[in-house]
C-alpha positions in Angstrom: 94.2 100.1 139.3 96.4 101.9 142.0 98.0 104.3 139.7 94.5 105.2 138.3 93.6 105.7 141.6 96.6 108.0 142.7 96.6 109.7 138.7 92.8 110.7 140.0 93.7 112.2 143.5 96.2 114.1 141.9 94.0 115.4 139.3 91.0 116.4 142.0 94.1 118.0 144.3 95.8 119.9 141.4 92.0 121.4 140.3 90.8 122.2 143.8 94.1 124.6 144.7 92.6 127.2 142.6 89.4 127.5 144.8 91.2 127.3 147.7 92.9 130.3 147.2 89.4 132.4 146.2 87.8 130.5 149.5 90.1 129.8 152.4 88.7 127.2 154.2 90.5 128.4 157.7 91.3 132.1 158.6 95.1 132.5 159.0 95.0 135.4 161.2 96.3 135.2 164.5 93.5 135.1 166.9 93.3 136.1 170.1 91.1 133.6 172.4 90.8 135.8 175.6 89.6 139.3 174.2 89.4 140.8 177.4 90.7 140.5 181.1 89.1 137.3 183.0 88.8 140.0 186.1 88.4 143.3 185.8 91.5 145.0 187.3 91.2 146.7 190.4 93.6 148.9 192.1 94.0 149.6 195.8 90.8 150.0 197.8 88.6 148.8 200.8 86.3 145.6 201.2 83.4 145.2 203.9 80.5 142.8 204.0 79.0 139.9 206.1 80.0 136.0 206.2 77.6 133.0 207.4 77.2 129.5 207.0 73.9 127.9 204.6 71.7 125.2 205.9 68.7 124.2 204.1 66.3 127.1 205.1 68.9 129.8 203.6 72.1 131.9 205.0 72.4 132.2 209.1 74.3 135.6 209.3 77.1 135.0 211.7 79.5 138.1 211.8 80.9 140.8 209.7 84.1 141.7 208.0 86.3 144.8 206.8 89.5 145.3 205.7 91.9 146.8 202.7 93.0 145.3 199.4 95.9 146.3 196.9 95.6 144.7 193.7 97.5 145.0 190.4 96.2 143.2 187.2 95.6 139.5 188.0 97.6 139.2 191.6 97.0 141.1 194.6 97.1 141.2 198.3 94.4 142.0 201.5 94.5 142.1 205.0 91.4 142.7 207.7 89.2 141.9 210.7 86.3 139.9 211.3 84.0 140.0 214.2 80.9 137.7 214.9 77.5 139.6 215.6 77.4 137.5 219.1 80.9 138.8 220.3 82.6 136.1 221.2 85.0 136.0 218.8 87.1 138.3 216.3 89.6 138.5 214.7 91.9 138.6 211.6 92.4 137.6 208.0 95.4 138.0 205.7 95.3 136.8 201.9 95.9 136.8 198.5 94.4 136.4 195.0 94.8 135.1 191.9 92.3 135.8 189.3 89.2 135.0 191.1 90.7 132.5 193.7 92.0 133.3 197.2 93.6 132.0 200.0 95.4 132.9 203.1 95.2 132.5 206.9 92.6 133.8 209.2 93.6 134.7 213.1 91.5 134.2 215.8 91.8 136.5 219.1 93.5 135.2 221.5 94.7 132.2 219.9 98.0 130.9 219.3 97.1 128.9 215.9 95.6 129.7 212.7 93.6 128.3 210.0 93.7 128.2 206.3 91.4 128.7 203.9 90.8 128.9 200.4 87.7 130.0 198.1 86.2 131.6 194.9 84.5 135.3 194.5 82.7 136.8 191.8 82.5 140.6 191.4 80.0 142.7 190.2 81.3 145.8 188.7 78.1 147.2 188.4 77.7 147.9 191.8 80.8 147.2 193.1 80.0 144.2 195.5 81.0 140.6 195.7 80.0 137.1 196.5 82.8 134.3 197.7 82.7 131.3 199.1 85.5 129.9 201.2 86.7 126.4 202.9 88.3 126.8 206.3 90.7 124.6 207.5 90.9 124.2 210.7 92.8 121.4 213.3 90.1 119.0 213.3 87.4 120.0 210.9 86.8 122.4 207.9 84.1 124.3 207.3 82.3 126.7 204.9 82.0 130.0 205.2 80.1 132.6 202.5 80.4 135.7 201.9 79.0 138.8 200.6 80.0 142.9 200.7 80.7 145.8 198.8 84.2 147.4 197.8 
């Protein structure tokens, strides 16, 4: 009974090669799963917006934000200033990117330490602005911080 069996396979093997040729079941060719950049690449240029902080009722504006970027393909570098809308404090930010994460250390006037952060942004190329979001590190508590602007 077994070599009925494996007599049959080969017999339904040996007649279906001839169809497999006329209809590939799988397409050899090599194929390319990211068709175009994840982020479209920037150069060098200049960044300004606002950040706040969310509670239930919506964004609380707290300050603004400017500064310079220099970016080549998928890595790149930005530096700037921050200033909240009350005065009290200000300061400065220094970063990089990866794709569509950041990070880097923001400065506050006047102090002797700094925090870290880390976040996501999304750009609009349409119109050339941004949204991020960002977790700052700081001593004894983190916070979030988002923000929006225009390059």
């Amino acid at each position: 009974m077994k070599k009925i069996l494996v007599i049959v396979g080969i017999c339904i093997v040996l007649a279906a090669m001839p169809m497999t040729t006329a209809l590939p079941l799988f397409n050899l060719k090599p194929m390319n799963i990211i068709q175009h950049h994840a982020r479209p690449s920037l150069t060098n240029g200049t960044f300004t917006g606002v950040f706040a902080m969310k509670n239930e009722s919506g964004y609380i504006p707290l300050g603004e934000f400017t500064g310079t970027y220099d970016t080549e393909e998928f890595f790149g570098t930005f530096v700037g200033t921050w200033t909240t809308y009350d005065g009290n404090a200000s300061g400065t930010m220094t970063g990089w990117n990866w794709g569509n994460i950041f990070y880097g250390q923001i400065n506050t006037t006047g102090s002797e330490g700094s925090n870290w952060f880390i976040g996501l942004y999304r750009l609009n190329t349409t119109d050339n602005t941004f949204e991020a979001g960002a977790i700052i590190f700081g001593e004894d508590q983190h916070f979030i911080r988002y923000m929006m602007g225009s390059l």
